[in-house]
ZAPA-586824 format. One line per 4 residues: number of its first residue (from 1); their letters; for each residue x, y, z of N, C-alpha, C. Coordinates in nm, 2 decimals, padded with zeros to 4 digits. Layout:
N
NUM = A = X,Y,Z,X,Y,Z,X,Y,Z; ...
***
This chain:
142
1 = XXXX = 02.14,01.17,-08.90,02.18,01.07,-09.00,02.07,01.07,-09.11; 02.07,01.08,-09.19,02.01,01.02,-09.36,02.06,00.94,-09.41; 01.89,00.87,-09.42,01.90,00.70,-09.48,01.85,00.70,-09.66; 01.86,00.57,-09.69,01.80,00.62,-09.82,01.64,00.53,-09.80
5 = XXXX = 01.67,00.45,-09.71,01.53,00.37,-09.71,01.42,00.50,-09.67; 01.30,00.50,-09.73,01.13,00.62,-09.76,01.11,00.56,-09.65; 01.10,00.41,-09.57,01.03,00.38,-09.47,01.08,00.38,-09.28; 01.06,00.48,-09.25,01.12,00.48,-09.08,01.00,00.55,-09.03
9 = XXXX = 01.00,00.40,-08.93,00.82,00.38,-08.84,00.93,00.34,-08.69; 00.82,00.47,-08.62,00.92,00.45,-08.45,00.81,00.36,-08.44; 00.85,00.31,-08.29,00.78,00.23,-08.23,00.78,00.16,-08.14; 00.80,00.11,-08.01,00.79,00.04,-07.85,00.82,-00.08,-07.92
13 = XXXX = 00.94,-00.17,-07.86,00.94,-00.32,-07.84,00.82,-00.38,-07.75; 00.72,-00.45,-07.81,00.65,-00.53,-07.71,00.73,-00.66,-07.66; 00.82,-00.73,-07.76,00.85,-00.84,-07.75,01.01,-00.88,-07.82; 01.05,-01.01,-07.75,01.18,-01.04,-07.77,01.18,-01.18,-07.81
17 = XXXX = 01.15,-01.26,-07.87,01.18,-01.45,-07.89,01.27,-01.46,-07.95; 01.38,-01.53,-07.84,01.52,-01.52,-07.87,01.52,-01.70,-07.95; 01.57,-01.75,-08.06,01.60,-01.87,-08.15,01.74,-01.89,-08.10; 01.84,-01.98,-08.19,01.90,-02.01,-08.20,01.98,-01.92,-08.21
21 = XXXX = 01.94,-01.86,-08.33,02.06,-01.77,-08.44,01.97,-01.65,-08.45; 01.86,-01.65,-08.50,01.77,-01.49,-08.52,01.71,-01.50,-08.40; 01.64,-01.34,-08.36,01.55,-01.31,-08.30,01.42,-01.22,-08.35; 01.31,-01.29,-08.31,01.21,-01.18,-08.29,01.13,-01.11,-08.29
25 = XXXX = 01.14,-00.98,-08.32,01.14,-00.83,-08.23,00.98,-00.79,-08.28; 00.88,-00.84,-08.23,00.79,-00.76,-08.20,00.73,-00.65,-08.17; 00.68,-00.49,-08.28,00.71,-00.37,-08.19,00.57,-00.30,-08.19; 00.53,-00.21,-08.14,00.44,-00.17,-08.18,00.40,00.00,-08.19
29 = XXXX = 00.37,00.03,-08.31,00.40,00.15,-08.40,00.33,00.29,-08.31; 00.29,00.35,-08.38,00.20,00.51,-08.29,00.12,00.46,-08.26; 00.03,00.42,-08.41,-00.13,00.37,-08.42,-00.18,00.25,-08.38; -00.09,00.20,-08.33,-00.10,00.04,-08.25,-00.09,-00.06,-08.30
33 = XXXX = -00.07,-00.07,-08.49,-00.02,-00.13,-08.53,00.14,-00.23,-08.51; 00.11,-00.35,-08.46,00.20,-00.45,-08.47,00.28,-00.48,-08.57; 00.43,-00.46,-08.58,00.53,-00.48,-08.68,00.60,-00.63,-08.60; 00.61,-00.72,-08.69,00.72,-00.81,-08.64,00.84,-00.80,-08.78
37 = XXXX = 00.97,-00.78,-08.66,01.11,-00.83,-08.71,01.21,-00.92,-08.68; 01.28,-00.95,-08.79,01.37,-01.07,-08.79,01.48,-01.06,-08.75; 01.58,-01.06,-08.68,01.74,-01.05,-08.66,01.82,-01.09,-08.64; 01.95,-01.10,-08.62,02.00,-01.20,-08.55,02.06,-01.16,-08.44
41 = XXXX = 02.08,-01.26,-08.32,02.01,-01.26,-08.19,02.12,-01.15,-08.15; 02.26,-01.14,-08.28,02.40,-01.07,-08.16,02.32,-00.93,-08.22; 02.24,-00.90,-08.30,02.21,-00.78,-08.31,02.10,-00.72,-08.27; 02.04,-00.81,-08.18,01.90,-00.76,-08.12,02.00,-00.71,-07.99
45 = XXXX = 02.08,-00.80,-07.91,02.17,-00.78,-07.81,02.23,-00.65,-07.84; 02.31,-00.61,-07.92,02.39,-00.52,-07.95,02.29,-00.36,-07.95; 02.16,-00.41,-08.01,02.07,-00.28,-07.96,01.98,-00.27,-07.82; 02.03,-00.36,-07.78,02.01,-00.36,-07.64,01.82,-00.40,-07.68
49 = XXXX = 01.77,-00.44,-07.73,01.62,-00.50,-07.77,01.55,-00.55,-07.62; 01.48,-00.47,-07.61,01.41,-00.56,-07.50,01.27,-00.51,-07.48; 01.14,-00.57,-07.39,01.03,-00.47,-07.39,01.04,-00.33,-07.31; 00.99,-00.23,-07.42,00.97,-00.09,-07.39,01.11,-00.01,-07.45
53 = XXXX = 01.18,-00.07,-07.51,01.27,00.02,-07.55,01.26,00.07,-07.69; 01.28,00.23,-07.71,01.17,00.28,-07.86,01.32,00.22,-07.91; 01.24,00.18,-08.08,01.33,00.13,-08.15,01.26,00.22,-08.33; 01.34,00.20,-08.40,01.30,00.26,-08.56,01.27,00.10,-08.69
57 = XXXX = 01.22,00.12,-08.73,01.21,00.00,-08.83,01.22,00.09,-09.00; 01.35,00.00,-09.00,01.35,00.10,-09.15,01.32,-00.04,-09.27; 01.21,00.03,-09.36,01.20,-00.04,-09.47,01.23,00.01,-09.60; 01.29,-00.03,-09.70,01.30,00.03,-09.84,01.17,00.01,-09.91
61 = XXXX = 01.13,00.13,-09.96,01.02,00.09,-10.09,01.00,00.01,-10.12; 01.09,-00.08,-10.21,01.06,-00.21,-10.30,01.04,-00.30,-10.23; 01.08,-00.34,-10.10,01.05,-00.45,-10.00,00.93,-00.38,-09.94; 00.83,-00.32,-10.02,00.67,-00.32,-09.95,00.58,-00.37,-10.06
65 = XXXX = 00.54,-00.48,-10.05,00.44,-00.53,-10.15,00.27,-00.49,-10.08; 00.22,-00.47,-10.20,00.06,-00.43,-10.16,-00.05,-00.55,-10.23; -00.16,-00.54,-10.14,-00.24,-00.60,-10.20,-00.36,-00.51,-10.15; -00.49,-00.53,-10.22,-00.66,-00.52,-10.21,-00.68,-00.68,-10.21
69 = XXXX = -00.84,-00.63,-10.16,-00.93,-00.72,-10.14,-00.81,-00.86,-10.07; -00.80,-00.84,-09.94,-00.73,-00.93,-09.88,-00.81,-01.06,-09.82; -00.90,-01.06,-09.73,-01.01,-01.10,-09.67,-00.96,-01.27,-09.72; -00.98,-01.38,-09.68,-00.94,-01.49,-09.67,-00.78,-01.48,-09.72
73 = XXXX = -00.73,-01.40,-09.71,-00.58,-01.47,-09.81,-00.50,-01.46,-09.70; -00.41,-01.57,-09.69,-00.33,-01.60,-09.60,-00.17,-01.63,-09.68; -00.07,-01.56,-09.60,00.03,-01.54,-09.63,00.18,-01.59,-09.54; 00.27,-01.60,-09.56,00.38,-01.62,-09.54,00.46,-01.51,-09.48
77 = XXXX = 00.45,-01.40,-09.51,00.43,-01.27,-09.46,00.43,-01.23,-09.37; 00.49,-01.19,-09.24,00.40,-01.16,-09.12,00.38,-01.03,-09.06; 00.38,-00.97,-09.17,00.34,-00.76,-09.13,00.24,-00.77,-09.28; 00.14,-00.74,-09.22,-00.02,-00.72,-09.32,-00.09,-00.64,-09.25
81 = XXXX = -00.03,-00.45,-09.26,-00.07,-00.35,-09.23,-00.16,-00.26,-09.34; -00.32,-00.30,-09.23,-00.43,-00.22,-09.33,-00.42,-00.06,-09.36; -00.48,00.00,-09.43,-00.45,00.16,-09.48,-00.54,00.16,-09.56; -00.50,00.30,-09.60,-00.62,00.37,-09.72,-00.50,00.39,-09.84
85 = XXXX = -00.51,00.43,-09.94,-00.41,00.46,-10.04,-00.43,00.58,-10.02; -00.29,00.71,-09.98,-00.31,00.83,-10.01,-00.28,00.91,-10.12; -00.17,00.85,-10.22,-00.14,00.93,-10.35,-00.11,00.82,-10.40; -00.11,00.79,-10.54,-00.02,00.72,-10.65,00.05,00.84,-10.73
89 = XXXX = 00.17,00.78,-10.74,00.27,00.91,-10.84,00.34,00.79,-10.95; 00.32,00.83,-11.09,00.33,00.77,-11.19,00.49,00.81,-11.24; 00.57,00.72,-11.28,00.68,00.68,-11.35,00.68,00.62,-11.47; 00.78,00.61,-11.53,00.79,00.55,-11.67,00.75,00.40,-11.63
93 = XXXX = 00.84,00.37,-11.57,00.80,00.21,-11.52,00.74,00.17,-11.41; 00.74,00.25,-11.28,00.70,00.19,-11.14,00.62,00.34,-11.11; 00.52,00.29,-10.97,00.49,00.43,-10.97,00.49,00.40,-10.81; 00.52,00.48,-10.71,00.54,00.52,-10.64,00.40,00.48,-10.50
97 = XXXX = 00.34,00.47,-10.42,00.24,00.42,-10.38,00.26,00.46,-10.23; 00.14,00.57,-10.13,00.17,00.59,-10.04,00.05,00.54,-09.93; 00.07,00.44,-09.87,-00.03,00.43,-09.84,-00.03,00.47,-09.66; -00.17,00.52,-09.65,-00.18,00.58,-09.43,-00.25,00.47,-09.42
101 = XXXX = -00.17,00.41,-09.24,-00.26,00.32,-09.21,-00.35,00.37,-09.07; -00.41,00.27,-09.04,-00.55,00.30,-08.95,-00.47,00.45,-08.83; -00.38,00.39,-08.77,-00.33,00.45,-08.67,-00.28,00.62,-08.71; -00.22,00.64,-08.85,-00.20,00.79,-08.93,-00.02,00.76,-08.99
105 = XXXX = 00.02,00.65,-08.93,00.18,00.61,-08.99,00.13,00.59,-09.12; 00.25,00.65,-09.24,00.28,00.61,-09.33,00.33,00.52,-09.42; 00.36,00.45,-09.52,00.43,00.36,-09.58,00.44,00.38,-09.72; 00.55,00.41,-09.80,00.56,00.41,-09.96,00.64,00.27,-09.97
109 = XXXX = 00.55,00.21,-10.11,00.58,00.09,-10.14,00.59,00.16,-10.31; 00.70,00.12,-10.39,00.72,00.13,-10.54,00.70,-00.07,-10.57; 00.58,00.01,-10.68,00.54,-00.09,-10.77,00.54,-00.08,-10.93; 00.53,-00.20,-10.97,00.50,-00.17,-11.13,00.36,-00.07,-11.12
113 = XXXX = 00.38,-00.03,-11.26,00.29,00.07,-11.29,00.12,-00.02,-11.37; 00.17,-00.17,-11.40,00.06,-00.26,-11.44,00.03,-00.29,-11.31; 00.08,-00.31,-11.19,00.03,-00.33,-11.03,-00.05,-00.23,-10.98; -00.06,-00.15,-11.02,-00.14,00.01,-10.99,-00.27,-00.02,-11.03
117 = XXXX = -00.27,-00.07,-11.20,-00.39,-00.09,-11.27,-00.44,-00.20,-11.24; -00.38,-00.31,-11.22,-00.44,-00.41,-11.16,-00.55,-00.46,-11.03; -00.46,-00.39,-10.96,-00.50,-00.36,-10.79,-00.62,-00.27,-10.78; -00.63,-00.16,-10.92,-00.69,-00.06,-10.89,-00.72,00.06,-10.77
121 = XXXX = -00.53,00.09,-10.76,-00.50,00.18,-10.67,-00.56,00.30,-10.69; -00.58,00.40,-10.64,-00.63,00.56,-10.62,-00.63,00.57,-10.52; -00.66,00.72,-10.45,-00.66,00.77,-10.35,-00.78,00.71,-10.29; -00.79,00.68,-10.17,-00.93,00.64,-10.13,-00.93,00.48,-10.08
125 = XXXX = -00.86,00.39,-10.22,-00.95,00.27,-10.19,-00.79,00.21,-10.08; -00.89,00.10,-09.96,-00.87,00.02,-09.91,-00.73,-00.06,-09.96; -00.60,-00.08,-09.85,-00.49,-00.17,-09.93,-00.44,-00.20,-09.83; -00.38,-00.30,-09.84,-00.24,-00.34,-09.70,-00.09,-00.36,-09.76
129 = XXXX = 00.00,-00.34,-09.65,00.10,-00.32,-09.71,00.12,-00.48,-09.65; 00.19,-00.55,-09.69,00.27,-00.67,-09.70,00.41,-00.68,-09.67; 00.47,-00.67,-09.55,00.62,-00.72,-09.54,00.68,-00.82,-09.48; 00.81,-00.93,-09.53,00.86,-00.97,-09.49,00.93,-00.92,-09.35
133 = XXXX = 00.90,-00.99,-09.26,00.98,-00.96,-09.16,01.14,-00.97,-09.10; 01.22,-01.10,-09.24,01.31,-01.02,-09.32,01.37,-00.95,-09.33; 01.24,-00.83,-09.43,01.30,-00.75,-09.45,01.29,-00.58,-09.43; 01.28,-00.59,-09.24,01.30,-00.50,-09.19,01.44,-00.47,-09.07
137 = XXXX = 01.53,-00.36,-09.14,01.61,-00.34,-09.03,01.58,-00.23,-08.93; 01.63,-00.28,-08.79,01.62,-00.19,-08.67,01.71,-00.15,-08.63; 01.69,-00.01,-08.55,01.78,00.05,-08.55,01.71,00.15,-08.39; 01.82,00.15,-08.35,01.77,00.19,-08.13,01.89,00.30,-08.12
141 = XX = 01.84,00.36,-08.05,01.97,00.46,-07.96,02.04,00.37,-07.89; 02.17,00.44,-07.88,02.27,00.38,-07.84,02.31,00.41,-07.66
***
């Protein structure tokens, strides 16, 4: 299968907190990085979600916001995966942003191209990616 979402990170369910209506899904990536996701509970069920079962988290580009210099800032957010920036690729309007985190997983986040210069993105410097947990869908063998 081909998706159009840049972001698919495998990963081990650590965890299940079943709500009302959503669930969840706690996983944890190659590099040990902790992803939390949001779902709803008939679709955690329906992928059979439980601990140890590998599961995929796909994110689209635009649902990856970045930040620098993080250190006291507290968010709403609850995936604030650290990394290094490995390329910036420039567009008319947005440019492209790839950032490796500690563990060697990937993540491209498209941003404005004044968020580049602001953040002071380049290869090298220090970033985390920012996601809603939201807005990631999962996706398990069947």
């Amino acid at each position: 299968m081909k998706i159009s979402a840049r972001n698919v990170l495998k990963g081990n369910v650590l965890n299940v907190n079943q709500g009302a209506v959503n669930s969840e899904v706690t996983m944890e990536l190659a590099g040990g990085e902790q992803l939390v996701a949001v779902v709803t509970c008939e679709s955690a069920k329906n992928l059979n979600l439980e601990p140890g079962v590998e599961a995929l988290a796909l994110i689209k580009a635009p649902w990856v916001m970045l930040m620098t210099e993080s250190d006291g800032i507290r968010l709403s957010a609850r995936n604030c995966l650290n990394g290094k920036v490995l390329s910036v690729s420039d567009g008319a309007v947005n440019a492209e942003v790839i950032l490796e985190l500690s563990g060697g997983s990937r993540i491209c986040s498209i941003v404005t191209r004044d968020a580049v210069e602001e953040l002071g993105l380049k290869p090298g410097v220090d970033a985390s990616a920012v996601i809603k947990s939201s807005h990631i869908i999962l996706a398990a063998s069947a």
